[in-house]
C-alpha positions as CSV (number, residue, x, y, z in Angstrom):
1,X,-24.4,-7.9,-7.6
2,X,-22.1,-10.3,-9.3
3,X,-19.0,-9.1,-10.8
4,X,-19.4,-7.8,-14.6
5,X,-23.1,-6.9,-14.3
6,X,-24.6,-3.3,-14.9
7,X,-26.3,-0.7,-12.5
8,X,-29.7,-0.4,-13.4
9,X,-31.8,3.1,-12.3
10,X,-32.9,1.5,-9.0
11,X,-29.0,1.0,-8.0
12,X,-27.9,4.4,-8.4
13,X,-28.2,5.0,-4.5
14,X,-26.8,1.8,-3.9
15,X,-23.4,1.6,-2.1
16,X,-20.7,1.0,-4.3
17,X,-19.4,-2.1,-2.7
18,X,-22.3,-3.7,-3.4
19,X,-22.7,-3.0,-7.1
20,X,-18.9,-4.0,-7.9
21,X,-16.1,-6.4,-7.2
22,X,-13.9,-5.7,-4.8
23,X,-10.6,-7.6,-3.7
24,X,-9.4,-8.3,-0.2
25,X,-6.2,-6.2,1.3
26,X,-3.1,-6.3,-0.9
27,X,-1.4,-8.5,1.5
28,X,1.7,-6.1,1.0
29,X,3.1,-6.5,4.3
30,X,5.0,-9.8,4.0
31,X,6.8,-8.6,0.8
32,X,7.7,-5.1,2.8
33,X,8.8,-7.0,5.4
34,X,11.5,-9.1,4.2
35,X,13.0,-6.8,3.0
36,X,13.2,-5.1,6.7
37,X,14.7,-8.4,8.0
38,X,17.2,-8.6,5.9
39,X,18.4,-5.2,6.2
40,X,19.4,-6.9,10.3
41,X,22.4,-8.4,9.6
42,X,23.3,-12.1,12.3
43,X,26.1,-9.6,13.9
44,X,22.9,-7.2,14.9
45,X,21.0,-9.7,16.3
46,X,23.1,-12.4,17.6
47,X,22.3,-12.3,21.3
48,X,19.2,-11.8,23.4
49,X,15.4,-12.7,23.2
50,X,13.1,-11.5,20.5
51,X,13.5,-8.3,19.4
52,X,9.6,-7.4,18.5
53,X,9.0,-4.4,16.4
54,X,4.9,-3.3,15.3
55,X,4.1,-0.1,13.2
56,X,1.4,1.9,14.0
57,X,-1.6,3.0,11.8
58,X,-1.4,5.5,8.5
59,X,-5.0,6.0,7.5
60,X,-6.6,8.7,5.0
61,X,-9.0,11.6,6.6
62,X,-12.6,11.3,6.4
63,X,-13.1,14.6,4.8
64,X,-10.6,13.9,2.3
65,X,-12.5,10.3,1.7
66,X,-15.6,12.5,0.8
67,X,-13.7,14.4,-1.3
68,X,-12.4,12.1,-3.2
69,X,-14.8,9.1,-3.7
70,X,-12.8,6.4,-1.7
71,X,-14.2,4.0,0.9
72,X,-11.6,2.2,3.3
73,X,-11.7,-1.6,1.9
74,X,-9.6,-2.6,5.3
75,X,-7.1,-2.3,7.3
76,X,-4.8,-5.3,8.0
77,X,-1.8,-6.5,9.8
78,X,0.4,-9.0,9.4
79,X,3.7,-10.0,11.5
80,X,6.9,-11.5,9.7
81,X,10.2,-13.0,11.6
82,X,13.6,-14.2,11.1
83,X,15.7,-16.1,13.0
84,X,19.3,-15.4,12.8
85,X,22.2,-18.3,13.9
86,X,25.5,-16.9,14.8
87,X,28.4,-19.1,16.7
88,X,25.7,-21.5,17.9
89,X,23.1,-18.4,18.9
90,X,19.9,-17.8,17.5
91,X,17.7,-14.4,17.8
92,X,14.3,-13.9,16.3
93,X,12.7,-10.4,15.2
94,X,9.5,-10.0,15.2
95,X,8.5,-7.4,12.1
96,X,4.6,-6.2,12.4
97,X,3.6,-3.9,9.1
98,X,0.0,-2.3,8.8
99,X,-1.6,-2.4,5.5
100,X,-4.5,0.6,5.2
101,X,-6.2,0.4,1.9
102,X,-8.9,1.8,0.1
103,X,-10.8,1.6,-3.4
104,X,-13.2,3.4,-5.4
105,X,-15.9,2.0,-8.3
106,X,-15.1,3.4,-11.7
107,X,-17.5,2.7,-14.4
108,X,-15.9,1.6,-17.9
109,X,-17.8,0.6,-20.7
110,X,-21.1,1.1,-19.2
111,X,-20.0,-0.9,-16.0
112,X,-18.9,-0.4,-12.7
113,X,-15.9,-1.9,-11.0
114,X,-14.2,-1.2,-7.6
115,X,-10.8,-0.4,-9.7
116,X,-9.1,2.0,-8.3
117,X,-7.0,1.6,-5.1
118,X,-5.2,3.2,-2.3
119,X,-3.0,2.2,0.0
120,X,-0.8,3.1,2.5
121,X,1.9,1.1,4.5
122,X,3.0,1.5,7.6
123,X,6.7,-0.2,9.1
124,X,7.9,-0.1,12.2
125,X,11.7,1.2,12.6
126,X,14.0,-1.7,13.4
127,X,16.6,-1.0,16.1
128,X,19.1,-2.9,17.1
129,X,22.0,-2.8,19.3
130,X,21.2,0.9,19.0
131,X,21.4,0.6,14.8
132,X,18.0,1.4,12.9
133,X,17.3,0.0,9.7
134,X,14.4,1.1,7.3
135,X,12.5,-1.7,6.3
136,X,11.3,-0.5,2.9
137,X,14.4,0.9,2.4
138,X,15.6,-1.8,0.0
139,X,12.6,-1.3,-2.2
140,X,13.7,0.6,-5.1
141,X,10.3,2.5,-7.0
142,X,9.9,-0.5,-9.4
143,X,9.5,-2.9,-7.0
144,X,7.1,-0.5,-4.9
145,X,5.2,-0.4,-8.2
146,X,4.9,-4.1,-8.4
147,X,3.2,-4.5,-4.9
148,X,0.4,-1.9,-6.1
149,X,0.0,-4.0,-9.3
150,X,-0.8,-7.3,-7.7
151,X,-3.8,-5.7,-7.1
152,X,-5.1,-6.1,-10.7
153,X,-4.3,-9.5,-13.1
154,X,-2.0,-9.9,-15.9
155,X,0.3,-7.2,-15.9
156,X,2.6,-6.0,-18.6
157,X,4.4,-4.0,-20.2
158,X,5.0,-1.7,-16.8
159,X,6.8,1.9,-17.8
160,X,8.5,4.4,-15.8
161,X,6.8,7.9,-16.9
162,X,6.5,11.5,-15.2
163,X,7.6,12.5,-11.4
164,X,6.2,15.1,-9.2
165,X,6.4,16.4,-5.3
166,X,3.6,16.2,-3.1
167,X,3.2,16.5,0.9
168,X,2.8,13.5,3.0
169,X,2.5,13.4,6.6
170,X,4.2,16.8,6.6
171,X,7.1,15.9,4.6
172,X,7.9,16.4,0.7
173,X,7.3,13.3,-1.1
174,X,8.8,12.1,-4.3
175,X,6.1,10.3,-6.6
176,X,6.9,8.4,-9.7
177,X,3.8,7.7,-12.0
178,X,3.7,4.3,-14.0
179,X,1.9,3.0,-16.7
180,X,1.0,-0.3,-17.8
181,X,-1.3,-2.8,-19.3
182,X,-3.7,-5.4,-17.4
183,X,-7.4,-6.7,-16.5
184,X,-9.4,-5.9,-13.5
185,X,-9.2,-8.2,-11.0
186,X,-12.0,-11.1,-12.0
187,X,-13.6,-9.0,-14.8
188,X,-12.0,-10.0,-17.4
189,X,-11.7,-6.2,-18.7
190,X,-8.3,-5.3,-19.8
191,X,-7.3,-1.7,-19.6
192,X,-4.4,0.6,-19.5
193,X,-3.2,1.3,-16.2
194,X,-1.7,4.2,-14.1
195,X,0.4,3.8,-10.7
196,X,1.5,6.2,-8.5
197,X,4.3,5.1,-6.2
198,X,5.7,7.2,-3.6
199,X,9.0,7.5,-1.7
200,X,8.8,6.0,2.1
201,X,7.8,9.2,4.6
202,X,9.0,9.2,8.3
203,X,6.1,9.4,11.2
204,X,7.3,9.2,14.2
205,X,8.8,5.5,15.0
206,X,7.2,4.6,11.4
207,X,8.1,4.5,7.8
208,X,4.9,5.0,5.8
209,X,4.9,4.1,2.3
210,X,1.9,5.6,0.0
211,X,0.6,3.6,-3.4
212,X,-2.4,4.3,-5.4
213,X,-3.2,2.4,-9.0
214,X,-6.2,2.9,-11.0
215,X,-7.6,2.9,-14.9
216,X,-6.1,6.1,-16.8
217,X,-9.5,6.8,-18.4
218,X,-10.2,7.8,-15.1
219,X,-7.5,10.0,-14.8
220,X,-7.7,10.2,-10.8
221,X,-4.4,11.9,-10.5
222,X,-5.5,14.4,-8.5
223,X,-7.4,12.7,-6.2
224,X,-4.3,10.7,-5.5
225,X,-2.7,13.6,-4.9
226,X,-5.7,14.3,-2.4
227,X,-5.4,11.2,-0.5
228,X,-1.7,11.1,-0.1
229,X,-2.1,14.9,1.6
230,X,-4.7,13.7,3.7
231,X,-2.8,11.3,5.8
232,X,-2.5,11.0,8.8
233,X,-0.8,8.7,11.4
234,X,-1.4,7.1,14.4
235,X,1.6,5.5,16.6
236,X,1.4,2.2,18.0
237,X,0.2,2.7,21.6
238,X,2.4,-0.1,22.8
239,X,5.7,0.8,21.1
C-alpha cells in the first residue's frame, strides 16, 4: 500500500508493514560515534596498529514486542575511524556501533502510519593505553533527542518537559520526555510530537543508549516504558 492510503475491511489482518510507510534504520551510529573518537585524545593513540573496538547487540524481548505492538524494523551496524598524527605517527581506531530499532503503525486521522519508533544503541567501550572513554558520553540529552528526531521531517520547536526513572538492563535509568512539532516521514501529516531520551546504561563492555519518539495522540508512554525494561543485551562474541 502506498504511503497516505487507508485500510479498508479486507486489511485489517494485514501486517502492518505492509499497510504503512516505514523508514530505513536511523543511521544513528555515525553521529554516536564521533563523538566516541574524539573523546581519544592523539597522546592516547599515538603509537601502535589499529586499535578496533565493535559493540555487541541491545535488542527488545519478544514477549515485550507482543506486549507492546512493536515489530523490529532492523538491526544495523556501521563502523567509524579516526586517524590520529602525533610527532610524525599516525594510529587509526576503528569504532563499530549497533543500531537496534523498532516501529509501530499508529492510525491518525483515519490512517495508518508506521510512526512511532524505538531504538536502542549499542557502543563499544574504548580503551586505550589502559584509559576508557564512553563514546556517547559527550552527548548531552538534547542532542540525544535530535538523533531520535531525524526519524520524522521538519522539526521544530523541540521542548524539554517532564523526567522520570525507569530500569534498563538492570540499572536505574534517567529519561527526559520532549515535545515538539513535525510531519511523518513522507506523509505529509504534521503532528505534535513526544521523545523519550534516555541516559547511556552500562552492559558489560557496552554503553547502550535507549530512544523512542512517537505522535502524543498516541500517548505510548507506557509502552516505552515497557520496551526500555525489556532489554536485553548480547556481547560481541569476538570482543
Amino acid at each position: 500500500m502506498k504511503p497516505g492510503e487507508t485500510l479498508d475491511s479486507g486489511d485489517e489482518n494485514r501486517s502492518t508493514t505492509d499497510a504503512t510507510t516505514r523508514r530505513g534504520a536511523l543511521g544513528l551510529a555515525g553521529a554516536v560515534g564521533l563523538a566516541g573518537l574524539a573523546g581519544c585524545t592523539a597522546l592516547d593513540v599515538a603509537t601502535g596498529g589499529p586499535a578496533e573496538f565493535s559493540a555487541g547487540t541491545a535488542t527488545v524481548a519478544d514477549e515485550t514486542l507482543s506486549e507492546t505492538g512493536y515489530e523490529r524494523n532492523e538491526i544495523s551496524d556501521e563502523t567509524l575511524s579516526r586517524e590520529f598524527d602525533v610527532g610524525g605517527q599516525t594510529r587509526e581506531v576503528r569504532v563499530t556501533n549497533t543500531v537496534a530499532e523498532y516501529d509501530k503503525a499508529v492510525e491518525l486521522f483515519g490512517e495508518r502510519y508506521q510512526a512511532a519508533v524505538f531504538a536502542a544503541v549499542a557502543t563499544p567501550r574504548v580503551e586505550v593505553l589502559g584509559r576508557a572513554f564512553n563514546p556517547i558520553a559527550e552527548l548531552g540529552p538534547d542532542e540525544r533527542a535530535a538523533l531520535i528526531a531525524d526519524r520524522y521531517e521538519g522539526v521544530s520547536n523541540l521542548e524539554r518537559g517532564s523526567e522520570y526513572t525507569t530500569e534498563v538492563l538492570g540499572t536505574d535509568a534517567e529519561v527526559v520526555v520532549y515535545s515538539a512539532d513535525g510531519e511523518i516521514e513522507g506523509t505529509g501529516v504534521s503532528v505534535e510530537l513526544e521523545f523519550h531520551v534516555g541516559d547511556t546504561v552500562e552492559a558489560g563492555e557496552d554503553y547502550v543508549l535507549p530512544l523512542a519518539a512517537y505522535p502524543a495522540p498516541l500517548g505510548d508512554g507506557e509502552n516505552v516504558r515497557s520496551m526500555m525494561n525489556g532489554l536485553e543485551h548480547e556481547p560481541n562474541e569476538e570482543s
